[in-house]
Residue, then its C-alpha position, 0 to 999 in steps of 0.5 A: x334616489x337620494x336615499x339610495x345614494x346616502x347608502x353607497x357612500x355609506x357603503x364605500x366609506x365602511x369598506x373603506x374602513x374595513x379595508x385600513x382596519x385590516x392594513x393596521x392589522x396587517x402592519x402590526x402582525x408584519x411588525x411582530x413577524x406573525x406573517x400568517x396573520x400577516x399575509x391574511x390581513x394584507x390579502x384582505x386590504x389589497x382586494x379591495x385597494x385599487x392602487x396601493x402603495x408599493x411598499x404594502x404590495x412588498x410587504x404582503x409578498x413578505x409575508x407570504x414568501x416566509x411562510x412559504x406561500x410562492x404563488x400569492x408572494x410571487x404575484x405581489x413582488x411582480x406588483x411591487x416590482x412594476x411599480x417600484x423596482x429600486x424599492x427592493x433590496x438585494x435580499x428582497x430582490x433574492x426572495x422575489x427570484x425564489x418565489x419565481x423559481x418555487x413556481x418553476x418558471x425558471x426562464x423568467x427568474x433567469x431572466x429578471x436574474x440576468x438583467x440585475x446584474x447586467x454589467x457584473x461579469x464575475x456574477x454572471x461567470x459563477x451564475x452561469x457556470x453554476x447553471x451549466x452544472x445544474x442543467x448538465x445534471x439534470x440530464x442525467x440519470x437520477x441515482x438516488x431517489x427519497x424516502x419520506x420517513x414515518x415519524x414525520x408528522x403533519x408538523x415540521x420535522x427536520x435536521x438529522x444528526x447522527x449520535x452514535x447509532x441512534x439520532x437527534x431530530x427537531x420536531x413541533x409534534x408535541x404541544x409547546x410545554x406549559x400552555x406556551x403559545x405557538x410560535x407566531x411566524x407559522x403558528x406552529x408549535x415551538x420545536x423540541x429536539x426527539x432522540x431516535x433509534x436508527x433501525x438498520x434499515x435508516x427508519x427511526x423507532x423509540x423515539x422521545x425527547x433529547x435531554x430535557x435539561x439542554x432545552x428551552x421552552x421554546x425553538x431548540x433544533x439542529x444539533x451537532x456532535x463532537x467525533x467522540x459524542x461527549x460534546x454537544x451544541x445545539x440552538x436555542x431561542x435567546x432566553x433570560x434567566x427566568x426563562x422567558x424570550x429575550x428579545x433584541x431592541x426591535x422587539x425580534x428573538x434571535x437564536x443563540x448556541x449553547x453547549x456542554x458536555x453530555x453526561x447520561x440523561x443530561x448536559x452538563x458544563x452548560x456554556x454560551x458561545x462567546x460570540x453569541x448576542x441579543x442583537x443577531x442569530x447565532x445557530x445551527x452548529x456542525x462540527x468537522x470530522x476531525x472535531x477541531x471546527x466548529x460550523x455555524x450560521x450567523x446574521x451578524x454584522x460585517x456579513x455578506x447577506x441574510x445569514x452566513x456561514x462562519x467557522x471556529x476553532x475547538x479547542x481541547x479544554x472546551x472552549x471555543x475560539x474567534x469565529x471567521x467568515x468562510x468568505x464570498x465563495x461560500x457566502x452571498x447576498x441571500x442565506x447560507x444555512x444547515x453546514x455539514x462538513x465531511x474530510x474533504x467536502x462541505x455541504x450546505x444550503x443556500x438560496x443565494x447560489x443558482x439554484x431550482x427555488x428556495x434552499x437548495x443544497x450545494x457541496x463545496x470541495x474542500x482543502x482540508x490540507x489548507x484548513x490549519x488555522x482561522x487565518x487560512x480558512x477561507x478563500x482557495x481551499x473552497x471550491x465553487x459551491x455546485x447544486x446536487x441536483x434533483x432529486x436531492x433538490x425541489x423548487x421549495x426549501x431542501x435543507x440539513x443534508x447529512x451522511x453517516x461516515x461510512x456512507x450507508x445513512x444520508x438524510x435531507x430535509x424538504x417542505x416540498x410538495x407531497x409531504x406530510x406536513x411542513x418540513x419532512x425528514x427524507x432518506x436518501x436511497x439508491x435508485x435501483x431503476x435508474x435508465x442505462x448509462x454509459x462512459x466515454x473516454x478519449x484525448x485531447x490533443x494538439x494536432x501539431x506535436x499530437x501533445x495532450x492538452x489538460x484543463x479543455x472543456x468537454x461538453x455533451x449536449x443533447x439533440x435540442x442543444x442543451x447541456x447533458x453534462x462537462x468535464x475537463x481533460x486531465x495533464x495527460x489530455x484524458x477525459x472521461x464523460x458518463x452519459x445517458x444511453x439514449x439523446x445524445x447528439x454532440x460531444x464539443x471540446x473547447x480550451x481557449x487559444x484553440x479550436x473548438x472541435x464537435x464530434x457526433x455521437x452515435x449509438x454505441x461510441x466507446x472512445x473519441x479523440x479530438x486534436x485541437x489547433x492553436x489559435x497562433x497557427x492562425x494568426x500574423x502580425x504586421x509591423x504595429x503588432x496587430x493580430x490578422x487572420x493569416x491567409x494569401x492574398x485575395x485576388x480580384x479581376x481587373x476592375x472587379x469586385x466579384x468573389x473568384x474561386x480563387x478567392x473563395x478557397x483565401x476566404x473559408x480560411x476565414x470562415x474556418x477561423x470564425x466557426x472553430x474559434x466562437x469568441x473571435x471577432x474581426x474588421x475587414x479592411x480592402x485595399x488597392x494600389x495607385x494606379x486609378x483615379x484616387x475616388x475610383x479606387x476607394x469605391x472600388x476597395x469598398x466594393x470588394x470588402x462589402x463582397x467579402x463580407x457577403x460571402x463570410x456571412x453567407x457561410x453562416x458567421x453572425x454578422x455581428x461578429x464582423x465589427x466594420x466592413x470598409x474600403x481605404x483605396x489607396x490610402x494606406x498604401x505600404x510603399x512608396x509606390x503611389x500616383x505616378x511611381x515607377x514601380x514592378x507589378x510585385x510592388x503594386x501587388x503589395x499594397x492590393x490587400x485584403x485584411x481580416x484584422x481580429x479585434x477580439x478573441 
């Protein structure tokens, strides 16, 4: 028996071992950012620890998250969050939420997402609107549909530019030069830059290497063209001049961007940005329409989250200027990457922005008037970043979104489900078997004058009550929606200060035209300036507190206040005059406000719209006509009231 009890503590205590050898192994391949071995290691200590720390179940959802494994890394954030919420970050908190996403289960993402910035109302705002535009879009028909393109390999390929007619791609298809190791993250090969032929089709053919002598022996990727071709920035891992990493003082390579000028097979007036450092990333180069911008991503300090997205002017003799920080409409608490800009718009992709899981890719509308200096570029000549939907967009990583400037070639790049290997370079095309649609149009105006109203918020909702697509009304109260032929239900039209307004939606609606009416045709103001629902008098039957059909007709007044204008919120205040017993009429006055409250809830208004309900008997009485005055009836009458006064709107 003892024998047999030796041999299971010999047994717990080797396993035990085993089990901190691989949490060493684990520490050290995170420290290195070998997160392969990385998330194996930890997979290894935590299935037999049975309560371990929350910082090693952080660390091993890391690990996983970066190489793109959501399943295992959503399983450990859950258990780190539960034991230890404030040991997240915002940027660990950001990947916890991406992970969720890449599992699609949105509703718990929202969920954890709304809850973190509970009390952050201009957060919520952007989420929120952002979640609208996504959800109004993915109720549409899907235009374009994607082509995943030959040359990809079951190694990652990504990051189209256009050159001209052919293009320049990055790609870990080839076994790293000279015996190199594989590139420790995702112990994949270290990525080259392939120029291609663009058949007229938008395959690539007679691809080979990009001018050998632009390249690293290690990363070199996402490259960008001056409008004339003679410029080119590209990449690169941080290197010496031996050639060899140069790494920062925590031991981590950063990428830096070189430039020169193409000449034939070779760069030539080779260059560093001057802003580039040892200590931070600078990379992935995109350069405006005009050739006067250059776009990068940069981790470096002073930013807004993981990466951002920065701009600097180009100027004519080659150099390149102080770079600006696009600011916190383009820019938040996780990445911005991959920027394109068009004349008129910037695209890029984000995993801080709302969106379906990991990168996804967002256009901003761009003032290209108000882009005159660094000075001036950031801030309102952004739009707000909206997502491009599905199926430009996935629950994984969708990135490198560019387009020829005649519009015929878009490219994109994804690892998502059904590719050849990690990252694919799709093409996007026409869908030329998107379902039928059809166009909507109509006005919006006030329904007193019959003048247009602009900016009102037209929203189509679906059967279930989910949002198919908005838009807004023009200066001259014109709208036009373009909607899915078939499950549609209801067009609602808001603008604050008015009356929301539906209308059904029937088969073959062409033109629908809303009058809205003001919220102050609605609205009195007594003598202290407080804001009550303008309706005659209530009249109740002596010693009564029952509503009469003359008082109701008073009272959907009331209610068709509440139900046009969502937001408002009121008080009900009941009042009578003098004659009476003081404590007779204050039951009686709280009587009949409990009754009115009844019969506007009973119509269907949240009672949580209703903030109080009370009776104040003869308390505040409006005159001088209190116990034992000698007043007419229509003095008494003034003080019998009943108040809906409104406490928000």
């Amino acid at each position: 028996m003892k024998k047999h009890f030796y041999i299971l503590i010999l047994f717990f205590y080797i396993s035990t071992m085993m089990g901190q050898l691989a949490l060493r192994k684990a520490e050290i391949h995170f420290r290195d950012l070998a997160y392969t071995e990385a998330a194996k290691e930890y997979e290894e200590y935590l299935s037999k620890e049975k309560n371990p720390k929350a910082e090693i179940l952080l660390n091993a959802a890391e690990a996983n998250y970066y190489i793109g494994n959501t399943g295992a890394a959503m399983r450990w954030y859950e258990k780190a969050f539960a034991k230890q919420s404030t040991l997240f970050n915002e940027e660990q908190f950001n990947r916890y939420i991406l992970a969720v996403r890449g599992e699609e289960r949105y509703k718990e993402a929202d969920a954890l997402l709304w809850q973190h910035f509970a009390g952050n109302d201009a957060v919520l705002k952007t989420l929120t609107l952002q979640k609208q535009h996504l959800d109004s879009l993915n109720k549409l028909p899907k235009k374009y549909k994607l082509d995943n393109l030959a040359i990809n390999t079951d190694k990652a390929d990504f990051g189209v530019s256009f050159y001209g007619k052919k293009v320049v791609y990055a790609s870990a298809k080839d076994t790293v030069r000279d015996g190199a190791k594989t590139y420790s993250w995702n112990a994949q090969p270290y990525l080259s830059l392939y120029v291609a032929e663009r058949n007229a089709d938008g395959s690539f053919g007679k691809e080979k290497e990009f001018l050998k002598n632009a390249q690293t022996d290690y990363h070199n990727a996402a490259a960008a063209f001056s409008p004339d071709l003679k410029r080119l920035f590209v990449s690169v891992n941080n290197v010496s001049k031996s050639k060899r990493l140069q790494n920062d003082k925590a031991g981590t390579n950063n990428v830096q961007i070189v430039y020169g000028t193409v000449a034939g097979e070779q760069l030539t007036k080779k260059a560093l940005a001057s802003f580039n450092s040892p200590d931070y990333s600078t990379g992935q180069p995109a350069v405006s329409a005009d050739g006067n911008w250059l776009f990068f991503v940069s981790d470096m300090p002073g930013g807004f989250g993981g990466t951002d997205i920065y701009v600097a002017p180009l100027y004519s003799d080659g150099k390149i200027g102080k770079p600006l920080n696009l600011g916190n409409i383009i820019n938040t608490k996780g990445n911005e990457m991959f920027p394109f800009a068009t004349a008129t718009a910037l695209y890029f992709s984000s995993d801080g922005h709302y969106g379906l899981g990991g990168l996804d890719v967002f256009v901003s509308k761009m003032n290209g008037d108000a882009f005159t200096s660094p000075q001036n570029s950031t801030g309102e000549i952004f739009g707000l970043p909206k997502n491009l939907g599905k199926p430009i967009n996935s629950n994984r990583d969708d990135f490198a979104y560019v387009t020829s400037t005649d519009g015929k070639y878009t490219y994109l790049s994804s690892n998502r489900a059904g590719g050849k290997g990690d990252d694919d370079i799709y093409m996007v095309v026409p869908n030329d078997e998107a379902p039928c649609i059809k166009t909507i149009k109509g006005t919006v105006a006030n329904s007193n004058g019959n003048s247009p109203i602009s900016a009102a918020l037209i929203t189509a909702t679906d059967a279930d009550g989910a949002t198919i697509k908005t838009v807004q009304s023009g200066a001259d109260g014109l709208y036009e929606i373009t909607l899915p032929c078939d499950g549609l239900a209801v067009i609602t039209v808001t603008k604050p200060d008015f009356t929301t307004e539906k209308k059904p939606v029937d088969n073959n609606p062409l033109k629908l035209d809303f009058q809205l009416k003001a919220f102050t045709d609605f609205v009195v103001k007594d003598k202290e300036n407080v804001e009550m629902i303008d309706i005659n008098p209530i009249y109740f039957d002596f010693d009564q507190y029952y509503i009469t059909p003359r008082a109701a007709k008073e009272l959907d007044k009331v209610v068709y206040v509440m139900e046009h204008f969502p937001n408002v919120v009121i008080k009900i205040e009941s009042h009578t005059d003098s004659r009476g017993k003081d404590d007779y009429n204050l039951r009686l006055s709280d009587d009949r406000a409990k009754s009115t409250y009844s019969y506007i809830i009973s119509k269907g208004i949240d009672p949580k719209r209703i903030e109080s309900v009370k009776g104040y008997g003869e308390t505040q009485l409006l005159n001088k006509c209190g116990n034992g005055a000698d007043c007419t009836e229509e003095e008494h009458q003034l003080n019998r009231r009943s108040n809906f006064i409104i406490v928000k709107k």
